[in-house]
N, C-alpha and C positions, 0 to 999 in steps of 0.2 A: 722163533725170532726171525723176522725178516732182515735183508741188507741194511735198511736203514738205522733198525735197534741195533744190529752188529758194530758197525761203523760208531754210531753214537755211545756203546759201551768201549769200545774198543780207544776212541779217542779221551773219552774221561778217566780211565786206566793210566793209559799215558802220561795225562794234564798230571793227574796222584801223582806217578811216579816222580815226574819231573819237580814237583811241588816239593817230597819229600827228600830230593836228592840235594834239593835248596836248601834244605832247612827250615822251609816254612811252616811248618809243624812242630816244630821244635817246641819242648815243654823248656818254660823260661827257669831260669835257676832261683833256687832254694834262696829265699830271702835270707840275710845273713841276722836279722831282730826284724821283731815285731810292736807295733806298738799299740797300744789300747786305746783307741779312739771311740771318742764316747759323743752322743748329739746323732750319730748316722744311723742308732740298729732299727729297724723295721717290727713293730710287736713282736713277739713270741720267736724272735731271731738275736737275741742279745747272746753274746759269747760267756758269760758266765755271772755271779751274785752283782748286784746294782751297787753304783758306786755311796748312793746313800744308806744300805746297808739294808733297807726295805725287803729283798730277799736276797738268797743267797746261790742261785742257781741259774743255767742258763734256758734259754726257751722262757722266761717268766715275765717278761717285757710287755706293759699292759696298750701302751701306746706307740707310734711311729715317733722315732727324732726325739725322744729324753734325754734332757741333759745327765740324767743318772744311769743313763746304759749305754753298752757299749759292746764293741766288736773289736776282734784283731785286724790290722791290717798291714802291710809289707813298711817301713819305715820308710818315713817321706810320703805317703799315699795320706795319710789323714789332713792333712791341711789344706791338700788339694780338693778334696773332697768340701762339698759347699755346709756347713752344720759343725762340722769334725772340729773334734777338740782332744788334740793327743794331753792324754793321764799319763802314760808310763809306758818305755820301750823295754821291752824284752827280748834277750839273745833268744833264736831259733833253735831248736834241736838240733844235734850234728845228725 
């Protein structure tokens, strides 16, 4: 390792450090419900059975953006989202 790698590790150490001593790393807090937004999942990315009843598992999502499937997401996050149609909010696990 020459001076210049030295230097350039030694400064991105640093920036971490200082970053982390921030808080900018910080993992955000535990949603306190979730809600079932339906219109957003991605094929074979749906959180669990179809809201038409069609099947009954998750991963089984034949197309992108069906109105009958769906995903979880933090409460208040579905509307925002351009598709999202919140079904039903659920408390979070403690």
């Amino acid at each position: 390792m020459n001076n210049t790698q030295k230097i350039a590790a030694v400064a991105a150490m640093s920036t971490l450090g200082m970053m982390m001593a921030n808080g900018a790393n910080a993992v955000p807090d535990q949603p306190k419900n979730w809600e079932k937004c339906a219109g957003i999942a991605k094929a074979g990315k749906n959180d669990c059975g179809a809201l038409d009843g069609s099947h009954g598992c998750a991963g089984q999502a034949k197309i992108d953006n069906s109105d009958n499937e769906w995903v979880y997401v933090h409460e208040g996050s579905c509307e925002k989202i351009v598709g999202g149609v919140v079904k039903k909010v659920k408390p979070a696990k403690a």
